[in-house]
FISELO-347859 format. One line per 8 residues: their letters; for each residue x, y, z of C-alpha. Coordinates in steps of 0.5 Angstrom, whole numbers, plus 500, padded with zeros to 3 digits. Layout:
a) X:Y:Z; ...
//
This chain:
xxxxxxxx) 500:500:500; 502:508:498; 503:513:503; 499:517:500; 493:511:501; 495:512:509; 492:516:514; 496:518:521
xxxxxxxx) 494:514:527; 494:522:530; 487:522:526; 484:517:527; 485:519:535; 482:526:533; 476:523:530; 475:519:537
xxxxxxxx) 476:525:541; 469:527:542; 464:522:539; 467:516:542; 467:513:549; 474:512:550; 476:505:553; 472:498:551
xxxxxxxx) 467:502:546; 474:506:542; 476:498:542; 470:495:540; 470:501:534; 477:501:531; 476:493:531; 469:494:527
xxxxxxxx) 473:498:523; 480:494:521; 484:498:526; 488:495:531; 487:498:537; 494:498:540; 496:503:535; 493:510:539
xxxxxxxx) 499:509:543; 503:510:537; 506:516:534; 507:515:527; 503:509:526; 499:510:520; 492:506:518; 489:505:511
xxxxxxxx) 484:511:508; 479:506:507; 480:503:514; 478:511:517; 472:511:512; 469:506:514; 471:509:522; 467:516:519
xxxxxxxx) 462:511:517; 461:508:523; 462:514:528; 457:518:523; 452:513:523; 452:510:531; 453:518:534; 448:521:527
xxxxxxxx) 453:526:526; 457:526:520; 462:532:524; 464:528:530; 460:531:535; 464:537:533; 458:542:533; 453:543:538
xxxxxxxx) 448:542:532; 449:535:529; 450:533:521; 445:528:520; 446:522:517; 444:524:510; 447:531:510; 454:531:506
xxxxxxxx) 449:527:501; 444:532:500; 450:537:500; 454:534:494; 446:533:491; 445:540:492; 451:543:489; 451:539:483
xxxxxxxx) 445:542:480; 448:549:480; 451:552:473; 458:552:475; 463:550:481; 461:559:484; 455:556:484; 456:551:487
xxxxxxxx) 460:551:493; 455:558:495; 449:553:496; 454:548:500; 457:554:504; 450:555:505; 448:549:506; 453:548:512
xxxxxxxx) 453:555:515; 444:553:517; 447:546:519; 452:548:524; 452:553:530; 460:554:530; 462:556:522; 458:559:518
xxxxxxxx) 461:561:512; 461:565:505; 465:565:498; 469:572:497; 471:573:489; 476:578:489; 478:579:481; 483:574:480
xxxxxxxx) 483:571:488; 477:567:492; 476:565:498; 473:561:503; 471:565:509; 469:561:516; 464:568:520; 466:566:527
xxxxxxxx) 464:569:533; 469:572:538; 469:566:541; 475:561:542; 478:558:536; 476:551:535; 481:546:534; 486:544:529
xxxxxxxx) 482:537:526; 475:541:527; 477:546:521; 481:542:517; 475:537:517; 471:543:514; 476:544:509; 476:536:507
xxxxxxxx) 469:537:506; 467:543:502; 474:543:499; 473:535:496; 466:537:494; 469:542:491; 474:538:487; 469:533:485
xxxxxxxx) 465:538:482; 470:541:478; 472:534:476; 480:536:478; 483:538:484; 484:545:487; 490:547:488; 489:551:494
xxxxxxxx) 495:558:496; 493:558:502; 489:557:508; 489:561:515; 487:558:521; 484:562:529; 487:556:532; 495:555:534
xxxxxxxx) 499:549:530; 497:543:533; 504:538:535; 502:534:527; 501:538:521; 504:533:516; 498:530:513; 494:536:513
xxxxxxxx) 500:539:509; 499:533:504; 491:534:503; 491:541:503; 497:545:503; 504:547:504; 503:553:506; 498:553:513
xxxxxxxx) 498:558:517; 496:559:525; 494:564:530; 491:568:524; 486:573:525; 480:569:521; 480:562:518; 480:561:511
xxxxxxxx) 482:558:504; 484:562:499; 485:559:491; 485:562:486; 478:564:482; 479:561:475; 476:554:477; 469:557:479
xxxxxxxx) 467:559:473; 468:551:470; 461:549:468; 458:543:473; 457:537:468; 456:531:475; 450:525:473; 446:523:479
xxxxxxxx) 451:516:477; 457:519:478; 454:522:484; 452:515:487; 459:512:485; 462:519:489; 458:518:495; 459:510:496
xxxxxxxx) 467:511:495; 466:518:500; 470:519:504; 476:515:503; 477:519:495; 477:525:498; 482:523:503; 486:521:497
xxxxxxxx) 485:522:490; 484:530:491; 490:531:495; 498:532:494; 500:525:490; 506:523:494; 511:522:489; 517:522:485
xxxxxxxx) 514:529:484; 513:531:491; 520:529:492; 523:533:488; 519:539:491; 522:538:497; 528:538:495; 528:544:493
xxxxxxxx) 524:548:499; 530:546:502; 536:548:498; 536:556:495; 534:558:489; 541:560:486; 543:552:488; 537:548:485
xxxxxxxx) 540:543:480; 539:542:472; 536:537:469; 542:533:468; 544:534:475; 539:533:478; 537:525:475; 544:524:477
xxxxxxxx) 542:525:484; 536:520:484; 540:515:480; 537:515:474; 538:517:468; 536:525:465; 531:521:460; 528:515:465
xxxxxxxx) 527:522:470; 523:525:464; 519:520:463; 517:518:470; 515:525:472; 511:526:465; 507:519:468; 505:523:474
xxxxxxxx) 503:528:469; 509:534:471; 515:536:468; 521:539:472; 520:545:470; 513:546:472; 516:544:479; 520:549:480
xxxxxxxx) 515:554:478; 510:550:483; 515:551:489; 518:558:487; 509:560:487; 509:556:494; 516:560:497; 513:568:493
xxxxxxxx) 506:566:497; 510:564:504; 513:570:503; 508:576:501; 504:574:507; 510:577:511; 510:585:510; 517:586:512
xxxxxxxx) 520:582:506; 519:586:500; 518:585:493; 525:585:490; 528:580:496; 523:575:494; 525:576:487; 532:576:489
xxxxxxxx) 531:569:494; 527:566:488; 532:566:483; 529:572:478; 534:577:475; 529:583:477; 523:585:481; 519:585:474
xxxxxxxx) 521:578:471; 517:576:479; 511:580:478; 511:577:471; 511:570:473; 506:570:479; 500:574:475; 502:567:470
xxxxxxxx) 501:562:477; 496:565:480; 493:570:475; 494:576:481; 499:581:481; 504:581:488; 501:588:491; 494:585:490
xxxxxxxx) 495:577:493; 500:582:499; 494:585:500; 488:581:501; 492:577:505; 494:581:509; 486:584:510; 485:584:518
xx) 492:580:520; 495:587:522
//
């Protein structure tokens, strides 16, 4: 089994945190489930995704609450269902994911929610209260669920540019970093995803056959198929979030490093649909965003640390990542953080 089919044993406690007993009951649940029970006293242990599937399965149906007790009000049975329904029957992904925002935002007391457009940039945005922030698995629920409802209606992943959070960095964050993003931000102001806003004009072309597969499948695919594939590909991202730009190798080099000839290196990221090319731009995208977000680095040092000649050669290439020039993603980004 792939790492990327896994799921951090750390989830499957946080899942349990409120909506099961602890003691024989959490073990009778894990047994039911495939899941052996001595893993919660390990750190790094991982479990199938299919196996935490059928553990959200199980806790929805015997609590009747497909959010883990994690609401005051519950998410019936039945309601990521009615959900994707719903959505489906809209024009467009705009559409909707506004009909499941608001959908959920009736539903749930702690987290309502709007989707903001600005020019080139959207957002997801959680309408708290002043209260104290929810915990970390509580958001990132949310998110896999409205961001995988997403994705299928859309018919691709997503990519996401970032996503703030109320609440502080939880001691594990490495599974959220893979389904979600790299770049993950705690002790924001407000909670909320931002994309950028060209996939929310793409039509809505779901069949109620489709939808049942989707829903049979759920949540196990959207753990899965729409989140950071690991990979040769994710490898070499890595590799490059950690080495300065002015010290990542050429192709040549590069394939020399793995073991493996330019030409097999080439083939092999093309099978997972990439070239090395379009990883650096990826991980120059992800360090710009990091970056942007931090108002005492300018423009001129983020185009020195990302290797370009020139502050202009930076604003060139980020209107052609994100389609958003950098004095605009700086400002949504930092609304309401000072």
């Amino acid at each position: 089994m792939s790492e990327k089919d896994t799921i951090s044993i750390q989830l499957v406690r946080e899942a349990l945190l409120q909506s099961c007993a602890p003691g024989i009951a959490t073990d009778e649940v894990l047994i039911k489930v495939g899941i052996d029970p001595q893993l919660l006293g390990s750190t790094d242990a991982r479990v199938p995704a299919t196996a935490y599937a059928r553990l959200w399965r199980l806790l929805a149906r015997r609590g009747d609450d497909e959010f883990f007790g994690m609401d005051p009000r519950k998410l019936k049975s039945g309601s990521f269902a009615f959900l994707c329904r719903s959505a489906m029957l809209q024009p467009n992904v705009a559409a909707g994911v506004a009909s499941g925002l608001a959908f959920l935002s009736l539903i749930l007391e702690y987290l309502p929610a709007q989707l903001v457009r600005q020019q080139s940039l959207a957002e997801i945005v959680l309408l708290e209260d002043d209260k104290d922030p929810r915990r970390a698995f509580t958001y990132f629920t949310y998110w896999m669920i409205v961001h995988g409802v997403a994705c299928w209606l859309a018919g691709r992943r997503i990519p996401i540019l970032a996503i703030e959070l109320r609440c502080s960095r939880p001691d594990f964050c490495d599974d959220y970093q893979v389904m979600f993003s790299e770049n993950l931000r705690f002790d924001r102001p407000r909670t909320r995803m931002i994309f950028s806003a060209d996939c929310l004009d793409l039509p809505i072309k779901r069949s109620p056959e489709e939808l049942e597969r989707f829903l049979a499948r759920a949540p196990a695919n959207i753990l899965v198929k729409y989140r950071d594939p690991q990979s040769l590909a994710s490898r070499i991202k890595h590799d490059l979030r950690h080495l300065p730009a002015e010290h990542w190798p050429e192709t040549e080099a590069l394939a020399q490093r793995l073991c493996m000839s330019a030409s097999t290196l080439r083939r092999r990221l093309a099978e997972e649909g990439q070239t090395y090319q379009g990883l650096k731009d990826g991980v120059r995208k992800e360090l710009a965003i990091v970056w942007l977000a931090e108002p005492t680095i300018s423009f001129s040092e983020i185009a020195t640390r990302l290797g370009f000649a020139d502050v202009s050669s930076f604003y060139k290439a980020f209107r052609k990542w994100s389609g958003s020039n950098p004095g605009h993603y700086r400002s949504l980004i930092l609304n309401d953080t000072e």
